[in-house]
PDB file with SEQRES, HELIX, SHEET and CRYST1 records, atoms N, CA, C and O in Angstrom:
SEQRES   1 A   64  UNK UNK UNK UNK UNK UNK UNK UNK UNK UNK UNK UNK UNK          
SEQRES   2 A   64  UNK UNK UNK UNK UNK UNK UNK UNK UNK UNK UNK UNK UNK          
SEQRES   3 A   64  UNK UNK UNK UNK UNK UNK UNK UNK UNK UNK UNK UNK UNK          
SEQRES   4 A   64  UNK UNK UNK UNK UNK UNK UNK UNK UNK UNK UNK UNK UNK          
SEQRES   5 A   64  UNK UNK UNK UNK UNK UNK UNK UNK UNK UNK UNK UNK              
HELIX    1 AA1 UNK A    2  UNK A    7  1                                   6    
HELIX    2 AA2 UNK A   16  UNK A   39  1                                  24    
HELIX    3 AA3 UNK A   47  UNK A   61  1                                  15    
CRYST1    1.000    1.000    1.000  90.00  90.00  90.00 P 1           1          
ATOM      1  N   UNK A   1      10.973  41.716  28.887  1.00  0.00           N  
ATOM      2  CA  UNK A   1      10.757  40.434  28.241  1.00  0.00           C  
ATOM      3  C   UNK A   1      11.136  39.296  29.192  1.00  0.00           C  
ATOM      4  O   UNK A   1      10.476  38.268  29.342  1.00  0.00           O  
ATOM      5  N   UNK A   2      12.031  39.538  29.681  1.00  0.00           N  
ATOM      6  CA  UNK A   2      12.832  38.424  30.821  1.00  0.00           C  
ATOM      7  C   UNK A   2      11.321  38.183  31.717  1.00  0.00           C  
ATOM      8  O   UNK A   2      10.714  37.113  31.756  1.00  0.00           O  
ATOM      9  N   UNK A   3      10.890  39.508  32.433  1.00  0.00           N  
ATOM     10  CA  UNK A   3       9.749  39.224  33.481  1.00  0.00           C  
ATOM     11  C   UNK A   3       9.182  38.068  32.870  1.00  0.00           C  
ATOM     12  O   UNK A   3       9.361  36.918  33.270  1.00  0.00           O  
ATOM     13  N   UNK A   4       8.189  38.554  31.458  1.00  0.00           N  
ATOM     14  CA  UNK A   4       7.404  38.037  31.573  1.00  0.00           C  
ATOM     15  C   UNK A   4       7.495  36.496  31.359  1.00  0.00           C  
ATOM     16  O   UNK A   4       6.630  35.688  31.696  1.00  0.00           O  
ATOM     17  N   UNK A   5       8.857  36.173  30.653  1.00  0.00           N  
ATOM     18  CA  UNK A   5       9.698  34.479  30.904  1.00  0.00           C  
ATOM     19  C   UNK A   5       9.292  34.049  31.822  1.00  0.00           C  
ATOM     20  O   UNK A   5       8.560  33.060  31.807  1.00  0.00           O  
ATOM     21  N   UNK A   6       9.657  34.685  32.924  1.00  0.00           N  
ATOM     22  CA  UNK A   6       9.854  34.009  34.318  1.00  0.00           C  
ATOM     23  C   UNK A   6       8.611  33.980  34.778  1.00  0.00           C  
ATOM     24  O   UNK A   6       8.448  33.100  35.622  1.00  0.00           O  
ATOM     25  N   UNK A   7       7.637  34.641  34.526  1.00  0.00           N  
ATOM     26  CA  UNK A   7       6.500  34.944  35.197  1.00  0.00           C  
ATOM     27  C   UNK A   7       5.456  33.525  34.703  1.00  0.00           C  
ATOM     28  O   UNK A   7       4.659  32.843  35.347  1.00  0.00           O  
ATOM     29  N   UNK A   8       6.021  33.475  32.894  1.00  0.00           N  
ATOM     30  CA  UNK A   8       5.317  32.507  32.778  1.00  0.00           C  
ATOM     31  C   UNK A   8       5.599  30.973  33.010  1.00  0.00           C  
ATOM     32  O   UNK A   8       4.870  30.026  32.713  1.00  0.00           O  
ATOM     33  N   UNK A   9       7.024  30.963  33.706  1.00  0.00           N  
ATOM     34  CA  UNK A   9       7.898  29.630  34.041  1.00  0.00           C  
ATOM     35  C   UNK A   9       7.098  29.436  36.249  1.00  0.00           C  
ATOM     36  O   UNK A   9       6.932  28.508  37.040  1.00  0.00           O  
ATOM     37  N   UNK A  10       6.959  30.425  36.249  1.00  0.00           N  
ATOM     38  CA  UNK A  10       6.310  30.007  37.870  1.00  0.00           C  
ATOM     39  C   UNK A  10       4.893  30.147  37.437  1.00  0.00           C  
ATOM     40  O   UNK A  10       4.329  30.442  38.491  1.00  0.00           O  
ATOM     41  N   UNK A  11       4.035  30.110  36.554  1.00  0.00           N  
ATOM     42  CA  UNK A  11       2.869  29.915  36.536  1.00  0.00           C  
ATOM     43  C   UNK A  11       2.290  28.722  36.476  1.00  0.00           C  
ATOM     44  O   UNK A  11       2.234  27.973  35.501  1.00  0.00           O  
ATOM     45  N   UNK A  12       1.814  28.549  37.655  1.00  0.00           N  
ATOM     46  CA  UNK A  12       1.012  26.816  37.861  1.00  0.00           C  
ATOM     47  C   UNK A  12      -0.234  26.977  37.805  1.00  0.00           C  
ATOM     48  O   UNK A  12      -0.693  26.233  38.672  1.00  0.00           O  
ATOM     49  N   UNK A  13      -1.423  27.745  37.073  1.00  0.00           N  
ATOM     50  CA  UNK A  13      -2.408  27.889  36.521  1.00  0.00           C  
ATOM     51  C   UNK A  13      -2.563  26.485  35.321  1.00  0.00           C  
ATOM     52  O   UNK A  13      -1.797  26.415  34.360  1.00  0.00           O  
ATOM     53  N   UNK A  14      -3.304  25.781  35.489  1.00  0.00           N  
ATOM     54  CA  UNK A  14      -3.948  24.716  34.950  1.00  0.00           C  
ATOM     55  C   UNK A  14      -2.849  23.542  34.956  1.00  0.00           C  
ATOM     56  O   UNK A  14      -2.448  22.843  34.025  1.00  0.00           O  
ATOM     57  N   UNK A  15      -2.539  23.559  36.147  1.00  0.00           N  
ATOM     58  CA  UNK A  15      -1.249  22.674  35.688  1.00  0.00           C  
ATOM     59  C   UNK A  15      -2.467  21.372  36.503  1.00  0.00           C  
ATOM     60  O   UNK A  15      -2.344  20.202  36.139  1.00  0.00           O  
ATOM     61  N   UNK A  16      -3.622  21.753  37.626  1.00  0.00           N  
ATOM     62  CA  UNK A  16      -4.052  20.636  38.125  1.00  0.00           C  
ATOM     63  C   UNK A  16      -4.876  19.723  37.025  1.00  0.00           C  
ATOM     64  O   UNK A  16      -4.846  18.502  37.177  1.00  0.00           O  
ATOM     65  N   UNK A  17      -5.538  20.232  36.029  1.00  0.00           N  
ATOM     66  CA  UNK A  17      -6.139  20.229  35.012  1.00  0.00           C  
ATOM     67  C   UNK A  17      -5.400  19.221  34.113  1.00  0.00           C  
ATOM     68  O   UNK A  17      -6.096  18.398  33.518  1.00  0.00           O  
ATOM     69  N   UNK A  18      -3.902  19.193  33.929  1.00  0.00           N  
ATOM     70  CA  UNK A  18      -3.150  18.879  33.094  1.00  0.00           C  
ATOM     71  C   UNK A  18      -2.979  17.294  33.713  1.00  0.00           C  
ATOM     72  O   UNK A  18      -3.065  16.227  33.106  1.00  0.00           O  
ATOM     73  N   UNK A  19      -2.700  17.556  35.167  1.00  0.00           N  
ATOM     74  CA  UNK A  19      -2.575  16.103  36.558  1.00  0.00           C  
ATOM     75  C   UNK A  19      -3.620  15.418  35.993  1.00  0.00           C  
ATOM     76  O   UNK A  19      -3.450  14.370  35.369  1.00  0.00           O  
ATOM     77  N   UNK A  20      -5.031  16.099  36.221  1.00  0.00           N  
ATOM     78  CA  UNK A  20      -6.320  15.018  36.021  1.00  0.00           C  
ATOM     79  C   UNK A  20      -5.738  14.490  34.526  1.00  0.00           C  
ATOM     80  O   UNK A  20      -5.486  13.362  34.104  1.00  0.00           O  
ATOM     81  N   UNK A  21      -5.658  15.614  34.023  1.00  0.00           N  
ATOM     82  CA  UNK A  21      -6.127  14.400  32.425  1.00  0.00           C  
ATOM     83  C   UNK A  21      -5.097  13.728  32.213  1.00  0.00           C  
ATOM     84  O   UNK A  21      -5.274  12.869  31.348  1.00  0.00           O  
ATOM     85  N   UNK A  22      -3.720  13.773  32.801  1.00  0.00           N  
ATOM     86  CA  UNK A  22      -2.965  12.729  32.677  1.00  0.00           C  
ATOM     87  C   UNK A  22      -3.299  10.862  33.650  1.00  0.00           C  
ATOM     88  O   UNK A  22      -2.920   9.709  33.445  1.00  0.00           O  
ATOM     89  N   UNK A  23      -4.098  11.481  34.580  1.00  0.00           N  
ATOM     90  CA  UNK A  23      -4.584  10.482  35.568  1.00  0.00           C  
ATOM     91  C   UNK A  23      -5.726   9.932  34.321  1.00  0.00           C  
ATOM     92  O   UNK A  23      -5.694   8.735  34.033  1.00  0.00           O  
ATOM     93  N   UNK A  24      -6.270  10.432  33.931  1.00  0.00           N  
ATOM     94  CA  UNK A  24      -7.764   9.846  33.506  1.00  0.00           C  
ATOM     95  C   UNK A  24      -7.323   8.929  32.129  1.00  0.00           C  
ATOM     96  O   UNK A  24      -7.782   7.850  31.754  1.00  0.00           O  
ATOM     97  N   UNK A  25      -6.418   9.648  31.617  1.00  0.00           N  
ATOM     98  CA  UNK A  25      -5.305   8.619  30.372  1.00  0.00           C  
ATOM     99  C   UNK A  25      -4.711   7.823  30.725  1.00  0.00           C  
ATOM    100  O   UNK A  25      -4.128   7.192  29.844  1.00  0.00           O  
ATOM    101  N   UNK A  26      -4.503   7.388  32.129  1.00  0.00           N  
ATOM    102  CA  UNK A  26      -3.387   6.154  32.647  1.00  0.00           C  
ATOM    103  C   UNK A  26      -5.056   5.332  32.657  1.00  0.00           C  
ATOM    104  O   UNK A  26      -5.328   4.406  31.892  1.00  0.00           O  
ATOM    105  N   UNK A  27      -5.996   5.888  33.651  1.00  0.00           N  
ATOM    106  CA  UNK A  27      -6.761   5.228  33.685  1.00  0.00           C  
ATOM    107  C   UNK A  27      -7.128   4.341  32.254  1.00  0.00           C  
ATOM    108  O   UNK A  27      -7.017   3.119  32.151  1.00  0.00           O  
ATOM    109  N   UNK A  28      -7.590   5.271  31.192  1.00  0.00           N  
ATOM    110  CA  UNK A  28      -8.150   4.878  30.088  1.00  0.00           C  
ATOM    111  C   UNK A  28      -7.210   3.364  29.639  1.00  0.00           C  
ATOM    112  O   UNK A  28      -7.836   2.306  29.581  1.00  0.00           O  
ATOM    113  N   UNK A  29      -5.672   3.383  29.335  1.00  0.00           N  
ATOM    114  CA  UNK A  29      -5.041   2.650  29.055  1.00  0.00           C  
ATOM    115  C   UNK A  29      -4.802   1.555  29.728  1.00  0.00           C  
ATOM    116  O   UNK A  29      -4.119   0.696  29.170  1.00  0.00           O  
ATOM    117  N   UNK A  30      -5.338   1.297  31.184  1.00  0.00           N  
ATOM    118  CA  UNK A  30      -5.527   0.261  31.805  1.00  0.00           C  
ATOM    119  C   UNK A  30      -6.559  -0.700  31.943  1.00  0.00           C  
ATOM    120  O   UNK A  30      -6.578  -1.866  32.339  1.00  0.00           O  
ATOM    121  N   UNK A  31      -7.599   0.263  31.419  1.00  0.00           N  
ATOM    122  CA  UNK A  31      -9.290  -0.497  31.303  1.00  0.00           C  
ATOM    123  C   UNK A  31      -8.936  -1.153  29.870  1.00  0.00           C  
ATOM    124  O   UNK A  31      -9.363  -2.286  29.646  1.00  0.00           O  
ATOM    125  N   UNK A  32      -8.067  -0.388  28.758  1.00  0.00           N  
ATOM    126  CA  UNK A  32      -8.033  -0.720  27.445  1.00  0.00           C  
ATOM    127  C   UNK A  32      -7.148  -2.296  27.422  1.00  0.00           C  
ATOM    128  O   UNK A  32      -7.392  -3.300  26.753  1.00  0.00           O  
ATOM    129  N   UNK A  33      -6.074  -2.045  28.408  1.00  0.00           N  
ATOM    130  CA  UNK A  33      -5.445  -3.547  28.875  1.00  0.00           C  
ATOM    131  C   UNK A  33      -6.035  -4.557  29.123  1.00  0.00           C  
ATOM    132  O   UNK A  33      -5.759  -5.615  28.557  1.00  0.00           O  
ATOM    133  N   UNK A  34      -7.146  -4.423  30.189  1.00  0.00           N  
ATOM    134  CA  UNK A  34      -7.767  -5.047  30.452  1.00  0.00           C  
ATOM    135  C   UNK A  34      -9.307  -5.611  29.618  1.00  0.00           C  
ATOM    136  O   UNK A  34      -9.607  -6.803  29.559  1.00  0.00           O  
ATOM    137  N   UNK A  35      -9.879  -4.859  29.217  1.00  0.00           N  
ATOM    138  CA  UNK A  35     -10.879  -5.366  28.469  1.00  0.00           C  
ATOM    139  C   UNK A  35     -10.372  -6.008  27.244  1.00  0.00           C  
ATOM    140  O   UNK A  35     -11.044  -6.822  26.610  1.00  0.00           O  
ATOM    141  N   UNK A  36      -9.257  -5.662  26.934  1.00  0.00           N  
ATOM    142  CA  UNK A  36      -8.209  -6.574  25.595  1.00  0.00           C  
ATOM    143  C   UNK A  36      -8.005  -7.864  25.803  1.00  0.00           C  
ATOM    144  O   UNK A  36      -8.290  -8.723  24.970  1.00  0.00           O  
ATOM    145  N   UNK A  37      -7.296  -8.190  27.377  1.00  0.00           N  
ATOM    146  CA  UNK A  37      -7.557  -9.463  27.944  1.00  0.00           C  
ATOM    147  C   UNK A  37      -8.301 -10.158  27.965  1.00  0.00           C  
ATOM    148  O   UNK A  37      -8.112 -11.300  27.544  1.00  0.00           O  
ATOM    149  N   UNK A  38      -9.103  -9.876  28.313  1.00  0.00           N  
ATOM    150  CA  UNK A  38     -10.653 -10.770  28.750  1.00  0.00           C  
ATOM    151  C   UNK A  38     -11.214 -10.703  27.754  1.00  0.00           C  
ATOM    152  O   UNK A  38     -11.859 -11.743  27.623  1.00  0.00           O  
ATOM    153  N   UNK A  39     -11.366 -10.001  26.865  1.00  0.00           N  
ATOM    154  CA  UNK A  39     -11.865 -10.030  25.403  1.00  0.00           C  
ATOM    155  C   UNK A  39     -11.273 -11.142  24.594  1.00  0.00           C  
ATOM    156  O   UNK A  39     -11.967 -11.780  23.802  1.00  0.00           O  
ATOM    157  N   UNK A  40      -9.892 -11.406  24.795  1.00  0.00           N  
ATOM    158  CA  UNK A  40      -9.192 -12.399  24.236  1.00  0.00           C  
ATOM    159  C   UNK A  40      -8.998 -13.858  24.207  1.00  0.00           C  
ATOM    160  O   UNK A  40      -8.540 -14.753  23.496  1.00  0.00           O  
ATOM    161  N   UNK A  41      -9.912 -13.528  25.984  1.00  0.00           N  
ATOM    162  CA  UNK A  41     -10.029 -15.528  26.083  1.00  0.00           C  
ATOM    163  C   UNK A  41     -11.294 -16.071  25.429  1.00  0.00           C  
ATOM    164  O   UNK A  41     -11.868 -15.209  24.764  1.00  0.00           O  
ATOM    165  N   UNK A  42     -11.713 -16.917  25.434  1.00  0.00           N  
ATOM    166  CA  UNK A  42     -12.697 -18.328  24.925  1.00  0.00           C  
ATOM    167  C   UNK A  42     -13.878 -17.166  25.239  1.00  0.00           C  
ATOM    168  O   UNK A  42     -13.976 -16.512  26.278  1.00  0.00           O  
ATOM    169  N   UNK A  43     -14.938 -17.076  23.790  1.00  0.00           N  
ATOM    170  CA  UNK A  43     -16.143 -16.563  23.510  1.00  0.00           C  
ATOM    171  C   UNK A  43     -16.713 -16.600  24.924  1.00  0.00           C  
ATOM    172  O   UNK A  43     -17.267 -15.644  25.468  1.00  0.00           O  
ATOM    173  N   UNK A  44     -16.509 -17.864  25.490  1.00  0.00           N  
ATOM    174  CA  UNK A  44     -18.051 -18.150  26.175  1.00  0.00           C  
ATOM    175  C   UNK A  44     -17.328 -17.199  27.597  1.00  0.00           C  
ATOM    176  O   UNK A  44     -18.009 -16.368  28.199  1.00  0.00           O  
ATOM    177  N   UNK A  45     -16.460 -17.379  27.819  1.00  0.00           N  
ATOM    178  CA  UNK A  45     -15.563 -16.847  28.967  1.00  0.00           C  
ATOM    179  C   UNK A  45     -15.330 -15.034  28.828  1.00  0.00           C  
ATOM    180  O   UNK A  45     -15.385 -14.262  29.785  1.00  0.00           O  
ATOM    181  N   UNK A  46     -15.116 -14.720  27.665  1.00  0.00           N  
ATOM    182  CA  UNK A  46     -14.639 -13.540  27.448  1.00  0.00           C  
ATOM    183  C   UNK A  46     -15.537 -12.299  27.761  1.00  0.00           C  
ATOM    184  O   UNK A  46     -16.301 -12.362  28.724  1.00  0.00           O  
ATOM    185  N   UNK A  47     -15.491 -11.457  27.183  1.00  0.00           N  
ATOM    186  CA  UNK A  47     -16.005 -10.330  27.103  1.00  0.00           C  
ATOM    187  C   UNK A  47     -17.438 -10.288  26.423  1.00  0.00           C  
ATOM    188  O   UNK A  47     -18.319  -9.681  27.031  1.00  0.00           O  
ATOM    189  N   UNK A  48     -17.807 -11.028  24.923  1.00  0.00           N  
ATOM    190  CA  UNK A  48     -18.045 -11.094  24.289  1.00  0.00           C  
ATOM    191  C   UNK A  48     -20.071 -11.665  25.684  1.00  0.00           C  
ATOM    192  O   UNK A  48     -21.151 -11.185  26.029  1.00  0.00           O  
ATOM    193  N   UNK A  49     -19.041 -13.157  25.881  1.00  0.00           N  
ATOM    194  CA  UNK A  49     -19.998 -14.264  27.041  1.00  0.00           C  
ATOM    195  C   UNK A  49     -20.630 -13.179  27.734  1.00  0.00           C  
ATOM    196  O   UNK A  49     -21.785 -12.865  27.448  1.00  0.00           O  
ATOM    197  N   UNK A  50     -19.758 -12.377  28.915  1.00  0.00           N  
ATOM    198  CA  UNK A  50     -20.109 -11.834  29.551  1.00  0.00           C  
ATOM    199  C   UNK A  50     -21.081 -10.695  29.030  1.00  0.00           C  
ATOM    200  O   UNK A  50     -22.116 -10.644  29.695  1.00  0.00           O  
ATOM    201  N   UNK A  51     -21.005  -9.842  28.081  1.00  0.00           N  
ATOM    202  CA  UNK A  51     -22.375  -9.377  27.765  1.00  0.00           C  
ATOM    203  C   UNK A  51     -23.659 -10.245  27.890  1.00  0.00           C  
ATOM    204  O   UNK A  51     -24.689 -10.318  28.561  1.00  0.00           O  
ATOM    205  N   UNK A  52     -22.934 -10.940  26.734  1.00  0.00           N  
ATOM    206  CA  UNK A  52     -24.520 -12.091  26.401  1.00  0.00           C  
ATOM    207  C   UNK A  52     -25.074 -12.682  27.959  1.00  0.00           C  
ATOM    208  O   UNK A  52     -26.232 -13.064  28.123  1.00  0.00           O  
ATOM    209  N   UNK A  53     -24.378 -12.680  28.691  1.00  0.00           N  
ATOM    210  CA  UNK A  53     -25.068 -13.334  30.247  1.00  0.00           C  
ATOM    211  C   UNK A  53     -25.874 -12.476  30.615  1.00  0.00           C  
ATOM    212  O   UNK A  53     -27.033 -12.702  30.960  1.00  0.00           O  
ATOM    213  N   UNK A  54     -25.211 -11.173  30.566  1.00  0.00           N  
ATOM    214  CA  UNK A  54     -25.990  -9.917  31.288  1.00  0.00           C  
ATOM    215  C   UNK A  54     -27.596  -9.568  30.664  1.00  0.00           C  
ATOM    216  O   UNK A  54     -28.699  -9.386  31.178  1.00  0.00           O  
ATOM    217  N   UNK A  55     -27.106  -9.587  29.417  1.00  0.00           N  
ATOM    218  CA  UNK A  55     -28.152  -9.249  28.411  1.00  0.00           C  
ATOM    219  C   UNK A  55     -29.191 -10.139  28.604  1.00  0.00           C  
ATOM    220  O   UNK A  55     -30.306  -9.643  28.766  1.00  0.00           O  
ATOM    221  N   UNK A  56     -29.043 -11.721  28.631  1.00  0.00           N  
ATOM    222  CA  UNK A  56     -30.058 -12.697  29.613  1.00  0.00           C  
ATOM    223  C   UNK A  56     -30.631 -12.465  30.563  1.00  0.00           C  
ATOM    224  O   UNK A  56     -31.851 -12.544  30.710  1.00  0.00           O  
ATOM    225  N   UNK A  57     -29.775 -12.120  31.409  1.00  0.00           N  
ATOM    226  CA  UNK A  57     -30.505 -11.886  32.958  1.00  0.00           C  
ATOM    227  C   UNK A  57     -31.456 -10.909  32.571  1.00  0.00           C  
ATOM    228  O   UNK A  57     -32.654 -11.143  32.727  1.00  0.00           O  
ATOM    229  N   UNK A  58     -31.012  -9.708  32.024  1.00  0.00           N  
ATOM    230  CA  UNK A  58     -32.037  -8.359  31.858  1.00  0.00           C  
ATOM    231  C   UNK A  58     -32.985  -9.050  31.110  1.00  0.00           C  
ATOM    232  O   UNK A  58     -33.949  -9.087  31.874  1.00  0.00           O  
ATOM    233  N   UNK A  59     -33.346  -9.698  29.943  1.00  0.00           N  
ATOM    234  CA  UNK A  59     -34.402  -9.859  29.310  1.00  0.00           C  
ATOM    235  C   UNK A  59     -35.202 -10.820  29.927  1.00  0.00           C  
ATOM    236  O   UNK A  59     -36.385 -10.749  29.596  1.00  0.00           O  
ATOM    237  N   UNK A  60     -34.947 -11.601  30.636  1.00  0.00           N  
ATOM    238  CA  UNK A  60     -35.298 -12.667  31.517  1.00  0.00           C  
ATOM    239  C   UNK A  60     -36.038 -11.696  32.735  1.00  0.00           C  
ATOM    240  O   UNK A  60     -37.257 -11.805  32.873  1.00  0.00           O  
ATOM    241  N   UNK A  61     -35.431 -10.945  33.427  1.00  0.00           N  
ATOM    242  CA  UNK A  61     -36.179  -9.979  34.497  1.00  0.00           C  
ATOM    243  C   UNK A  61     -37.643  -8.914  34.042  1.00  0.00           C  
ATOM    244  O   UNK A  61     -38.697  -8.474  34.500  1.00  0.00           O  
ATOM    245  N   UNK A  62     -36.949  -8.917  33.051  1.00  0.00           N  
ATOM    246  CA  UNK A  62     -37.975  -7.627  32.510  1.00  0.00           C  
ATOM    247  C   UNK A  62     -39.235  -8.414  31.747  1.00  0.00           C  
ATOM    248  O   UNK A  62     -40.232  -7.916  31.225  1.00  0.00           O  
ATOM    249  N   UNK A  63     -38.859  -9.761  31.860  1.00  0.00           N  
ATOM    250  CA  UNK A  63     -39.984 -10.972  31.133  1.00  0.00           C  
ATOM    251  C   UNK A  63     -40.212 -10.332  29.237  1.00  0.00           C  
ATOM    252  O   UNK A  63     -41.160 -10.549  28.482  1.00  0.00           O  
ATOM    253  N   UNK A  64     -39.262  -9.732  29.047  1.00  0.00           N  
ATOM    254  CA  UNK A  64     -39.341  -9.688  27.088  1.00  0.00           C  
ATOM    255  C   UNK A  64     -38.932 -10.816  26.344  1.00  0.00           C  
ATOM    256  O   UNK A  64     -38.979 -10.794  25.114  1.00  0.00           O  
TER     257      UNK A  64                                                      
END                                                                             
């Protein structure tokens, strides 16, 4: 019983797996910071503006 303790205390099988998705969750919570921000200032400035600009340009290019 002891072995297999120990065997499963030095097992680093998916531990890189565990790295990424802790990396990809810091990530997530920093984009979430950030788009919270900029979401938060003045319509025309915010998040909100910045679609609507984009969404212009594209319909404007594509002549719809």
């Amino acid at each position: 019983m002891l072995q297999k303790v120990m065997k499963f205390i030095r097992d680093e099988e998916g531990a890189t797996a565990v790295e990424y998705g802790l990396i990809i969750g810091l990530i997530a919570v920093g984009l979430v910071a950030i788009l919270t921000a900029i979401g938060g200032a003045t319509d025309a400035a915010g998040l909100r503006g910045l679609f609507s600009r984009v969404s212009t340009a594209v319909t404007t290019a594509l002549g719809t």
